[in-house]
N, C-alpha and C positions, 0 to 999 in steps of 0.2 A: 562528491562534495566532501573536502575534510569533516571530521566531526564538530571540530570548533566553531566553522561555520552550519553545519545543521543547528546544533545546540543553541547556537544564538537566534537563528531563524526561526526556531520552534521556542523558544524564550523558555529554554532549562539548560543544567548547567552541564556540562562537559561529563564531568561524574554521572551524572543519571542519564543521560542518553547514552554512557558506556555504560553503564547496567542494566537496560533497558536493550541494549542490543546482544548483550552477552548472555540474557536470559533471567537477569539475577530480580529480586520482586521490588518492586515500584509502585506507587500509588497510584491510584486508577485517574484522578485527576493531572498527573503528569505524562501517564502514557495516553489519556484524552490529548493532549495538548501537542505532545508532538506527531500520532498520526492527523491532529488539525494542520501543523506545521510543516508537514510534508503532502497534504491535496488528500490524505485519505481519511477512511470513517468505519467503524467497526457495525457489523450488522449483528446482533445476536437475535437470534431463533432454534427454535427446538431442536434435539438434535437430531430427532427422528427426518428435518428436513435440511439437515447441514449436507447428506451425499448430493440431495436434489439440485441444492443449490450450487453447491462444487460443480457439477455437470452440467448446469444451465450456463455460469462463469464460464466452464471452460469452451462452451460451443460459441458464446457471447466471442469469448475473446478469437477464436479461430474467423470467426466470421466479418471479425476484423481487422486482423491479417490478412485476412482472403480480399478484404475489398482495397487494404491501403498496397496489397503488391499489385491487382488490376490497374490502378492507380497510376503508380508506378512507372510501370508498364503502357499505360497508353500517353501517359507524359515524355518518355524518353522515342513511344513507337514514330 
């Protein structure tokens, strides 16, 4: 999706969603806004359980792949 159209989808303006993807600092209430504007949502917890969770994500997502290729695969068999 161009930017212009994200920007307007997540209702900020051009300028701050290219500083916001380029790394540059943004206020918390506009980078709320556009991971609202794109389906996503920030989790914050300790950091002692950020590996745990990185690990759980990454098994979540394999195990979803795993099931939309079965999928796949028995639609096309």
């Amino acid at each position: 999706m161009p930017i212009d159209q994200a920007a307007r989808h997540c209702g900020v303006s051009v300028g701050m969603l290219s500083k916001l993807e380029n790394g540059k600092g943004v206020n918390l209430e506009h980078a709320l806004r556009v991971l609202d504007g794109l389906g996503l949502t920030m989790l914050v917890v300790p950091k002692a359980h950020a590996t745990w969770l990185e690990h759980a994500a990454a098994h979540a997502a394999k195990i979803g792949e795993d099931a939309s290729r079965e999928q796949h695969a028995w639609l096309e068999g």
